[in-house]
Steps between C-alpha positions, in 0.01 A plus 500: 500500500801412658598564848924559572604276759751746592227770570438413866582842634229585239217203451304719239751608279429232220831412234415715182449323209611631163284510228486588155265803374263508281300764365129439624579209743273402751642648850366313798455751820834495707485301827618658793890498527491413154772661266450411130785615232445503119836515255353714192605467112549875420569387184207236444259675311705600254386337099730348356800641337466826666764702580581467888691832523256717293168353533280780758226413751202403360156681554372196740775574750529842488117564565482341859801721603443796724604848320832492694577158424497577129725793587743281648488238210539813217827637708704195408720500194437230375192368327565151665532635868139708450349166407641300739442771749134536399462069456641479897259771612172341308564165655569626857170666424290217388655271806390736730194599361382155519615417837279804579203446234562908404549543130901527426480898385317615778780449780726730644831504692653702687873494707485410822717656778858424376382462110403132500193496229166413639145477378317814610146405683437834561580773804623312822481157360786284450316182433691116508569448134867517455676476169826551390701494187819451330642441081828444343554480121129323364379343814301657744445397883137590674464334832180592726394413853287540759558700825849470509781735301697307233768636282621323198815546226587297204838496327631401152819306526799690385864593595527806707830673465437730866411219681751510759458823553161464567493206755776725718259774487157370527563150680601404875870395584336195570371522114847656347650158687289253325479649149879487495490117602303457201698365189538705245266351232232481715513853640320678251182266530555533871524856484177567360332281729648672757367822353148355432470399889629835593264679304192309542521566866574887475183498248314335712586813814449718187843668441788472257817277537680797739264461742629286785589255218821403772278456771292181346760247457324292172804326383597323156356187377691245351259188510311406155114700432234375376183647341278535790611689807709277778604639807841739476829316653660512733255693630115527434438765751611860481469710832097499438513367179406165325742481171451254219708526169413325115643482193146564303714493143808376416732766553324714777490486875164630667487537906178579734519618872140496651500640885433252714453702806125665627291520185380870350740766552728362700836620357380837353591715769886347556549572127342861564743607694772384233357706260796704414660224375282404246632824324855335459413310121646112499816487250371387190598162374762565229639178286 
């Protein structure tokens, strides 16, 4: 594992590495400060020549799925969204059955104080497992640490036609400056990077893009990604958060903000008392 050389302020919080999952991998235990993040093929087990948009999930995914999960997955329109819904939620469960030697159907989650997903121990405990999770189009993002909160997003690359409206409403002067440095054929790519830092941090507090989204100045990012996480630019740290951003496919961005402050719950009870404004939704990303 590697350790960030720009992590002084935080010696255990170890660079993520990105890896790619699949079903019935081995999953060494996490080592502490550890943050692990898996990019998932929703569409991988499909056989070939099936129909992407009509195919529905299969038995195998649907049976490790809690009653409300498959709920959630049949409320989608589309037959492609229920499996890709259902294919995100059996991998998160495998991944974090494993890490916890518990068979994948018999966990639970609950929301914690603001909303953020957690896995339910039982009354009064919180435990140290973190996880958080993010998909756009047929990739899914699952990143999972130790001790520490973590919030993740992952983009597909696309025009989007509100964009300067969104910056000016969601982004620091400081922010609404640099985007409109940017030249124009770069801004859309910079754009979603921007949003992918913004969100990853606000997931990682556990609200929506509202919520203090001007108060965590994340900026845009211009310089080339690669595969594997590398440290944001200009700036790798975030108030209390680490940042790293990849490009895990050609043509998306991913970003991951780990805390880097006191391990456990250290951030919980700041984004408590911003709960209200985790009930203003984030704009949606229209082309």
């Amino acid at each position: 594992m590697i350790r960030d050389d720009l992590a002084s302020a935080a010696p255990d919080v170890l660079h993520p590495i990105l890896r790619e999952w699949q079903p019935g991998a081995d999953i060494p235990h996490l080592e502490p400060g550890e943050v692990r993040a898996w990019i998932v093929e929703l569409d991988a087990a499909l056989p070939p020549g099936a129909d992407v948009d009509s195919l529905e999930p299969c038995g195998a995914e649907l049976a490790v799925l809690s009653d409300d999960e498959r709920g959630r997955a049949a409320r989608f329109v589309r037959a492609r969204e229920r499996r890709r819904f259902a294919q995100c939620r059996s991998a998160l469960r495998e991944i974090l059955g494993r890490l916890l030697g518990e068979p994948a159907a018999s966990l639970r989650f609950r929301a914690a104080a603001v909303g953020k997903p957690e896995l339910d121990r039982g009354p009064g405990i919180s435990g140290s497992l973190r996880f958080n999770v993010s998909h756009s189009s047929e990739l899914a993002l699952i990143a999972v640490g130790l001790g520490r909160e973590l919030g993740v997003d992952l983009e597909r690359l696309r025009p989007i036609g509100e964009a300067e409206r969104i910056v000016a409403s969601f982004f620091t002067p400081a922010e609404q400056r640099a985007f409109a440095a940017i030249a124009g054929p770069d801004r859309p790519s910079a754009f979603l990077r921007g949003w992918t830092r913004k969100e990853a941090v606000l997931k990682g507090f556990g609200m929506g893009l509202s919520g203090l989204s001007a108060q965590h100045e994340t900026g845009f990012g211009t310089t080339e990604l690669t595969p594997q996480f590398t440290p944001a630019r200009p700036s790798h740290r975030v108030d209390p958060w680490m940042l790293w951003e990849a490009a895990p496919r050609p043509g998306f961005v991913a970003a991951l903000a780990v805390h880097a402050g006191p391990p456990a719950d250290s951030d919980r009870a700041g984004a408590a008392r911003s709960a209200a404004d985790d009930a203003l939704p984030a704009p949606p990303l229209r082309p």
